[in-house]
C-alpha positions in Angstrom: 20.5 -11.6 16.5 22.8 -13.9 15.7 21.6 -16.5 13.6 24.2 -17.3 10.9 21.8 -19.1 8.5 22.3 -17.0 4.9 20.2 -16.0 2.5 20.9 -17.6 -1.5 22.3 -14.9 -3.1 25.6 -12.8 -3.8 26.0 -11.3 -0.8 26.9 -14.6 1.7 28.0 -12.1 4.6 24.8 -11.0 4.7 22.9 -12.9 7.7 19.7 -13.2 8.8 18.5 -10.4 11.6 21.5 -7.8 10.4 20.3 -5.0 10.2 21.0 -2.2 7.6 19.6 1.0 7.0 17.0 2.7 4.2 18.0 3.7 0.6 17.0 7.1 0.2 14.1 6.1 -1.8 12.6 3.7 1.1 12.9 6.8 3.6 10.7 8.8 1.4 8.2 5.6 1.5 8.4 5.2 5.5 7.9 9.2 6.1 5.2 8.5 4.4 3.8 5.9 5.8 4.6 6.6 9.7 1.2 8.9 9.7 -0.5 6.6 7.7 -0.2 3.0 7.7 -4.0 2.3 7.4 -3.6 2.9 3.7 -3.2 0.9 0.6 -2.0 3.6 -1.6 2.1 2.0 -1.4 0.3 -1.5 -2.6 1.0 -3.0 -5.3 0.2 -6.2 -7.5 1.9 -8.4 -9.9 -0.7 -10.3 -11.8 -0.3 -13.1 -14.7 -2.9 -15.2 -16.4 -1.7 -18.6 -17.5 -3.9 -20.9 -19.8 -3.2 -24.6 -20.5 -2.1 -27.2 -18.6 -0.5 -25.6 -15.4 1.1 -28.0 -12.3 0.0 -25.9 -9.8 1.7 -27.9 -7.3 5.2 -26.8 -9.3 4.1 -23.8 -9.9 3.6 -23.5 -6.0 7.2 -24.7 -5.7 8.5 -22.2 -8.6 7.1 -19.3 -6.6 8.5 -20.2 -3.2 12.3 -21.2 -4.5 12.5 -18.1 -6.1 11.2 -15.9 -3.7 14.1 -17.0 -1.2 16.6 -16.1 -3.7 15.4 -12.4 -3.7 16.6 -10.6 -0.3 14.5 -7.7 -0.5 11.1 -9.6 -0.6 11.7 -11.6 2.7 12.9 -7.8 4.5 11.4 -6.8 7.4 11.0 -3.2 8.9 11.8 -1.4 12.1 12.8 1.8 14.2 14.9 2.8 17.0 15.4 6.1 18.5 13.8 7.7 15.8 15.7 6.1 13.2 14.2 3.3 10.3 15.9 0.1 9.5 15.6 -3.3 7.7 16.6 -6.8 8.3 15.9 -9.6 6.2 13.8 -12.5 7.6 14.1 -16.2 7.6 11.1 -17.4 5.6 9.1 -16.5 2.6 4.9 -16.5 3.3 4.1 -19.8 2.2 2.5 -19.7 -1.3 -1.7 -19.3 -1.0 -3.5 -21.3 -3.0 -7.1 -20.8 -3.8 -9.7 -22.7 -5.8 -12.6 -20.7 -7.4 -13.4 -23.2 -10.0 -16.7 -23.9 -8.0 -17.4 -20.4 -7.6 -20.8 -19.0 -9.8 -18.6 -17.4 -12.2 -15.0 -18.4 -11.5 -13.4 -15.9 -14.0 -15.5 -12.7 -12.0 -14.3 -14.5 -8.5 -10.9 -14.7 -10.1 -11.1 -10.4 -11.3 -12.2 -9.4 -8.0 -9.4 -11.3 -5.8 -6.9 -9.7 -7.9 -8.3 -6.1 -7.5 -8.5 -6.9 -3.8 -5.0 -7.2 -3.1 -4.5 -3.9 -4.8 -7.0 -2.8 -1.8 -4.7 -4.1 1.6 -2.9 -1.7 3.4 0.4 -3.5 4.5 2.2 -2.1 7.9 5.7 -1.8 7.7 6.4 -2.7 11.0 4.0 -5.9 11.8 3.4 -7.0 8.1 5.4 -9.4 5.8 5.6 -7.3 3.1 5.6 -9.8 -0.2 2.3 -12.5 -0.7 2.6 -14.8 -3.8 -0.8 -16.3 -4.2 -2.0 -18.9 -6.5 -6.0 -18.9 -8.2 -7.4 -21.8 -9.6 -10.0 -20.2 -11.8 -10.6 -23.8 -14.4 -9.1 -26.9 -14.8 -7.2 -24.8 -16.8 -6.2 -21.6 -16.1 -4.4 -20.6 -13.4 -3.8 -16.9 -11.9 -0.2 -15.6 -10.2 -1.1 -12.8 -8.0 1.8 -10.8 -6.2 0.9 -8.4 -3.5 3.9 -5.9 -2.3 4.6 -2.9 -0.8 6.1 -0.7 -2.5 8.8 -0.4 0.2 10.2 -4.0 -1.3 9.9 -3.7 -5.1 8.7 -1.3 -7.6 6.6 -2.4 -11.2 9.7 -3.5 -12.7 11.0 -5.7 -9.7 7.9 -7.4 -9.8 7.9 -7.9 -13.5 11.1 -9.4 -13.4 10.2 -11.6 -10.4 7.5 -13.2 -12.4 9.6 -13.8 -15.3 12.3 -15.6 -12.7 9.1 -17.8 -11.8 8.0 -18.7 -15.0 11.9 -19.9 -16.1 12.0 -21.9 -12.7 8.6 -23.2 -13.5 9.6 -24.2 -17.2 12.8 -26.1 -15.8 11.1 -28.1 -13.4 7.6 -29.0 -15.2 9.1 -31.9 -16.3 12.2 -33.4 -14.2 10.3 -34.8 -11.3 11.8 -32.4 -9.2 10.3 -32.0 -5.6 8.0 -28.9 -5.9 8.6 -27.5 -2.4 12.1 -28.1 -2.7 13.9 -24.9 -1.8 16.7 -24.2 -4.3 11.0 1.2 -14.8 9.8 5.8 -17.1 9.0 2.1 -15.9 11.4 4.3 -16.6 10.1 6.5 -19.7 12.6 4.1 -22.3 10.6 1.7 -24.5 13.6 0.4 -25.5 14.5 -0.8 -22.0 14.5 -4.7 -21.4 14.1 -6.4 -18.1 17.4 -7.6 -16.9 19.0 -11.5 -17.1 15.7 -13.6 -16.1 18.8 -15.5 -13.7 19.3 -19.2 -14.6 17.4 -21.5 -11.9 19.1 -22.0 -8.9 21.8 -18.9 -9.7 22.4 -16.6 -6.9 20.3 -13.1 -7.6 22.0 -9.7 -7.2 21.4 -8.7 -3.4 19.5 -5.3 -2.9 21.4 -4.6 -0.1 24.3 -4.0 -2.8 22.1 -1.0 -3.9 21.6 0.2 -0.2 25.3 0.2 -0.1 25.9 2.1 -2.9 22.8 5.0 -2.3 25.0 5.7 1.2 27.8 5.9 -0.6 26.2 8.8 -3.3 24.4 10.6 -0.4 27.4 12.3 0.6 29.4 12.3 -2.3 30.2 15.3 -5.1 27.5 13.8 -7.5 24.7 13.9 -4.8 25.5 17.6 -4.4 25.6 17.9 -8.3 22.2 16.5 -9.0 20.3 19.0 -6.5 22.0 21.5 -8.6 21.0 20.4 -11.5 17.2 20.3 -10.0 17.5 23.8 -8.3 18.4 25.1 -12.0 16.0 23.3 -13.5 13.0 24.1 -11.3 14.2 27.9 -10.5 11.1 29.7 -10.1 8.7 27.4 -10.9 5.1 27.6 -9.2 3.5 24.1 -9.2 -0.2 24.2 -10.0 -2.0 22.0 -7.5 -5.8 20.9 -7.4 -7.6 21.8 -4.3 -8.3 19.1 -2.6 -11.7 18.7 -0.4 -13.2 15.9 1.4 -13.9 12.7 -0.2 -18.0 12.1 -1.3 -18.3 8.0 -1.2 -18.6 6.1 -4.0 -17.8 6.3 -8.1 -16.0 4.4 -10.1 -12.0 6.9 -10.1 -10.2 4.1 -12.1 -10.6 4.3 -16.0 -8.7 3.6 -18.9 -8.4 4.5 -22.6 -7.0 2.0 -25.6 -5.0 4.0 -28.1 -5.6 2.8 -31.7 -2.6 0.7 -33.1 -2.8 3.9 -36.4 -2.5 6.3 -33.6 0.4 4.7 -32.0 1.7 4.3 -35.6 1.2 8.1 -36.1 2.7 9.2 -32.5 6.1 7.0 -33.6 6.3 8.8 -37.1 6.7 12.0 -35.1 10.0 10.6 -33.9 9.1 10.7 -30.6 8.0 8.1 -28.0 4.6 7.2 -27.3 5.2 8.2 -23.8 7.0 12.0 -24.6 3.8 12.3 -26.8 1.3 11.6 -23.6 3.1 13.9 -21.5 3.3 16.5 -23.7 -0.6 16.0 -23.9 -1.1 15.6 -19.8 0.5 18.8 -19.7 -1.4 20.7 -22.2 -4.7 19.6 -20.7 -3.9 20.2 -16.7 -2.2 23.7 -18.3 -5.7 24.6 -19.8 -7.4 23.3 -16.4 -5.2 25.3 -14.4 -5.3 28.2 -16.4 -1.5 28.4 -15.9 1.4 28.6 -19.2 2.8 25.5 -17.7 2.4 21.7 -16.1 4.2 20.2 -13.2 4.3 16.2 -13.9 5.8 13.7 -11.4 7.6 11.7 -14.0 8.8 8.0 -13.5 12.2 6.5 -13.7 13.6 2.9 -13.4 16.4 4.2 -11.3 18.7 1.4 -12.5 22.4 2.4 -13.3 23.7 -1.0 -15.4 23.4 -4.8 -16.0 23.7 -5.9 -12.3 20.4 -3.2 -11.1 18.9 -4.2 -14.0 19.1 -8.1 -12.7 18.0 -6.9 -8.7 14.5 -7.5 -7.2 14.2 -4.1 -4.6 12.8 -0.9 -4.7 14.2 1.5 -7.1 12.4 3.2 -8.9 11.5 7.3 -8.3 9.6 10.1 -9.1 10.6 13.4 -10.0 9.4 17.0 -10.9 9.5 17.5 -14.8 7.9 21.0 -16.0 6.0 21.1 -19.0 6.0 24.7 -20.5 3.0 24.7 -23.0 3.8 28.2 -25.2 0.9 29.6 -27.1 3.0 28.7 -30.7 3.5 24.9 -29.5 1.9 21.9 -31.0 2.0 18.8 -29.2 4.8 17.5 -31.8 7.5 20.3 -30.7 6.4 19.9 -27.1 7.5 16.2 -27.0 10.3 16.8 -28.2 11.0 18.9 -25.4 9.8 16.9 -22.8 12.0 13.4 -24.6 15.0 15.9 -24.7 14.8 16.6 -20.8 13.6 12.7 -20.0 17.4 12.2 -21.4 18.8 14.7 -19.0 17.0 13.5 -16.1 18.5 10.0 -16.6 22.3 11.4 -15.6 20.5 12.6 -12.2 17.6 10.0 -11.4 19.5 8.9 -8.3 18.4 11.6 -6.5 15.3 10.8 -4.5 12.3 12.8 -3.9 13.1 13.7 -0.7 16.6 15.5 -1.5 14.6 17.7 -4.4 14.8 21.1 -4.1 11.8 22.3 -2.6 9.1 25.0 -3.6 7.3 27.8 -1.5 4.7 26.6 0.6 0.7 27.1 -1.1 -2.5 28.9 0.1 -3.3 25.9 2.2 0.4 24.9 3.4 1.2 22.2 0.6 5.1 22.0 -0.3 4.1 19.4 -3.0 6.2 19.9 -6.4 3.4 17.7 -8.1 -0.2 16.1 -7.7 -0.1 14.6 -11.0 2.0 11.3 -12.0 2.9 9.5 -15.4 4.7 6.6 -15.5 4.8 4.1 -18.6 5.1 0.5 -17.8 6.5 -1.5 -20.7 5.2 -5.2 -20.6 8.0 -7.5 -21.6 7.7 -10.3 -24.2 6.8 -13.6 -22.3 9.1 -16.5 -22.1 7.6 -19.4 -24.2 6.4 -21.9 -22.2 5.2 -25.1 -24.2 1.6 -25.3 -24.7 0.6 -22.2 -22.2 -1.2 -19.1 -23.1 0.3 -15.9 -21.0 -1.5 -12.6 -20.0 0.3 -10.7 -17.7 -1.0 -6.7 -16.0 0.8 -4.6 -13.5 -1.2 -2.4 -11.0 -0.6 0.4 -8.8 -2.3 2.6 -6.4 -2.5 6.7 -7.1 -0.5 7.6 -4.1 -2.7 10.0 -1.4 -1.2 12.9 -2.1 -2.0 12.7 -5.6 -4.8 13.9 -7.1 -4.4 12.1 -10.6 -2.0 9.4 -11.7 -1.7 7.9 -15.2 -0.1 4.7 -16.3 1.1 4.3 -20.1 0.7 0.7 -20.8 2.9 -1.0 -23.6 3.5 -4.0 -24.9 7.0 -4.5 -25.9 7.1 -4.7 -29.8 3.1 -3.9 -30.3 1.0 -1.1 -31.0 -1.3 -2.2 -28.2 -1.1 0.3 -26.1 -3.5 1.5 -23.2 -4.0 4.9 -20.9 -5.1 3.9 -17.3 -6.1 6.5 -15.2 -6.2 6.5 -10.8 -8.1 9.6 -10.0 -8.8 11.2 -6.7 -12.5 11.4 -5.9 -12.0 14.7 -3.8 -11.0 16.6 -7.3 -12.6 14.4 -10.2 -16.3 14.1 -9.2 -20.0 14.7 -10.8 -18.7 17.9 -12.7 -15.5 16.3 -13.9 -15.7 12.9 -14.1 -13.0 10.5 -14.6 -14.4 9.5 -17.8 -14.5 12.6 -19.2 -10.6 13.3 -18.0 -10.2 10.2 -20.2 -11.9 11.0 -23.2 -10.5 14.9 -22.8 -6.8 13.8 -23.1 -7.5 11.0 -26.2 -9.2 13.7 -27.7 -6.1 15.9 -27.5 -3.9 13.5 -28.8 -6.2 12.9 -31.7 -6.5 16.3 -32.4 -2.5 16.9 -31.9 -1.8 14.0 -34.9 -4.3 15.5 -37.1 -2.1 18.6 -37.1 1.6 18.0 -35.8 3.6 20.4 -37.2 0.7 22.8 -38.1 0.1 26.1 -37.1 -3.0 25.8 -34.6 -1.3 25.5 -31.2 -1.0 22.5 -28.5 -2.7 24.5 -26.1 -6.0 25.3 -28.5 -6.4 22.1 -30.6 -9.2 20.1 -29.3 -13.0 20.5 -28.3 -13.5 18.2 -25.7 -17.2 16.8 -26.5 -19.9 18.1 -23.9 -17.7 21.5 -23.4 -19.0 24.3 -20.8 -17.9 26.4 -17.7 -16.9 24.6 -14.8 -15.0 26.0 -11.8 -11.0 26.1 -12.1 -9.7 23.3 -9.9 -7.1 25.5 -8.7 -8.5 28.9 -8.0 -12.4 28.1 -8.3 -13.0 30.8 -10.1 -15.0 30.0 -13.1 -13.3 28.4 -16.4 -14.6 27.3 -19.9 -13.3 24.4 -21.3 -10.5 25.2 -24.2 -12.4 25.7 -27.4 -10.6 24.8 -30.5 
């Protein structure tokens, strides 16, 4: 291991083959993953839609410079004596190109490829780990598609990697340039901006920096401080987890709802955000399911301390435990404020990765889970204006296996569009509770919780979700009637 070629960014000590250990938030990942690496659930896709006149041959070369000036996509994985490391490798996966444009329907052809890369597992220790991909769906549109693990890059690094591309692309389209040439809630913020697209051809901020720096916290005085802060915060709490059975094949577990730009209007005239407002009604609704007083959520944060993580492709991004009390005098108004009020305390300790949380008493079946229910709010930037194109861009993500339901809060940055998308596992939401109907529970709640904010029929008894009868408790089995209002 001595090759002394370098990789184009900040860190030129850095060679090729060194190897360096995990950030905190990796480990979790490869526990993970070391018992099951025939699964796709740490995939996940980039995906932009670009109408007009598109180069694809610079486009090619946009997506391949840029790529080499991100460290953590071209990392590789290993283990010795127990122990998980990471090198970065000498060359990027050269860009795929494909052409449905003779295909029956090229814009189906085009849907399902990018689904299908949300779909492939990627092992950690055989697999490159990043695949940009080119579709040629019409003489004039043209599809980015960025499969990752989740090991590499979270939502946000991806995000920022295809706004990198599109700024590379812009400055070439028209120089004559060589095209080959080599050169977060989110976090829960909707204020948040993605950092400093990075000129073409500048050096990018090296993720091994951030490696660096987590080995550095993991045995400092503010590590200690943030379990304290969780062990204070989650004293006594019970999580509420569904039981989980075998699988039955088949069913559709992915659905989404689209929030009506009034009702995003009407969630902001609280004075909360749109994503304190959802939680608040995730918790209310799993409270009622559960038949608890409470709602353990596994909340998302960006994880990124400042201008230069703001600027890094990596992974950064992590989970952690946020309790929803739902009181039988709250309305879903006073409960986001609550849960916005401890979204700003969380961001003083979001370093601290899921790993180091202070963990609960084992369940009935043996789970040590603090949560089996995720929300994370992914806030779609504004697109750089590229002459004469028409841009479309989507994140995706997997519900982890562990999970029984994950939501994504979907935003774009200064709109009321706004959409719910739901990942459900098929073990927990089948025939009797259908995805669908999760769906169409929780926009009724929120419906409901606008009509009265400040009113005094509680959170907890607002709605009367439409088809409403006894079903057994997800948690306990025994048998449970639907909150009437």
């Amino acid at each position: 291991m001595g090759d002394t070629k370098h990789v184009q960014g900040e860190r030129s000590l850095l060679r090729l083959d060194e190897r360096f250990p995990l950030s905190a938030h990796q480990r979790d990942i490869w526990t993970v993953c070391r018992s099951g690496e025939e699964s796709a659930q740490f995939t996940i896709a980039g995906h932009q839609r670009l109408h007009g006149p598109v180069d694809i041959d610079v486009l090619a070369g946009s997506l391949d410079r840029v790529t080499r000036r991100h460290d953590a996509l071209l990392t590789r994985f290993g283990e010795a004596d127990g122990v998980p490391y990471q090198w970065v490798g000498h060359e990027p996966l050269p860009v795929e190109v494909l052409d449905l444009s003779r295909a029956p329907d090229p814009a189906a052809a085009c849907r399902r490829a990018v689904d299908a890369a949300l779909m492939v597992p990627l092992r950690l220790r055989t697999d490159r780990l990043f695949h940009p991909m080119l579709l040629r769906q019409d003489a004039e549109t043209v599809h980015i598609v960025l499969r990752a693990h989740h090991i590499v890059a979270d939502g946000y690094a991806l995000d920022l990697f295809l706004t990198r591309v599109l700024t590379d692309y812009e400055s070439h389209i028209g120089d004559g340039s060589c095209p080959g040439a080599p050169d977060e809630p989110s976090a829960p913020d909707e204020s948040s901006a993605l950092g400093a697209p990075s000129a073409p051809g500048e050096p990018c901020p090296s993720y091994r920096s951030f490696v660096d720096e987590d080995l550095a916290y993991r045995g400092s005085p503010e590590h200690q401080a943030d379990q304290d802060f969780f062990r204070e915060r989650l004293n006594g709490a019970v999580p509420a987890l569904f039981a989980r059975r075998p699988a039955r094949p088949g069913g559709d577990r992915r659905v989404s709802v689209t929030l009506e730009p009034e009702e995003v209007a009407a969630i902001r005239a609280t004075g909360t955000s749109v994503f304190s407002y959802v939680a608040a009604a995730l918790g209310t609704y799993l409270a009622r399911l559960h038949g608890t007083d409470s709602a353990m959520l596994g909340v998302a944060f960006l994880n990124r301390r400042g201008p230069r993580h703001a600027a890094t492709v990596g992974h950064f991004a992590t989970t952690l435990p946020l309790l929803v009390p739902v009181g039988p005098a709250d309305t879903l108004d006073s409960m986001a404020g609550r849960v916005a009020a401890d979204v700003r305390a969380y961001r003083h300790h979001e370093r601290l990765a899921l790993g180091d949380m202070p963990r609960p008493a084992a369940s009935g079946d043996g789970r040590r889970q603090l949560f089996d229910t995720t929300v994370s709010y992914l806030n779609l930037p504004e697109l750089p204006d590229i002459g004469g194109l028409v841009q479309e861009r989507t994140g995706h993500q997997r519900r982890h296996d562990q999970d029984a339901l994950a939501i994504l809060v979907v935003h774009h940055r200064n709109t009321d569009l706004l959409r719910i998308e739901l990942d459900c596992a098929p073990d927990v939401f089948d025939d009797g509770l259908p995805p669908a109907r999760v769906a169409e529970h929780l926009h009724t709640l929120i419906r409901h919780g606008l009509a009265v904010p400040a009113g005094p029929r509680p959170a907890s008894r607002s709605w009367t979700p439409p088809g409403g009868r006894t079903r057994s408790s997800p948690r306990t089995g025994r048998p449970y009637r639907y909150p009437k209002a």
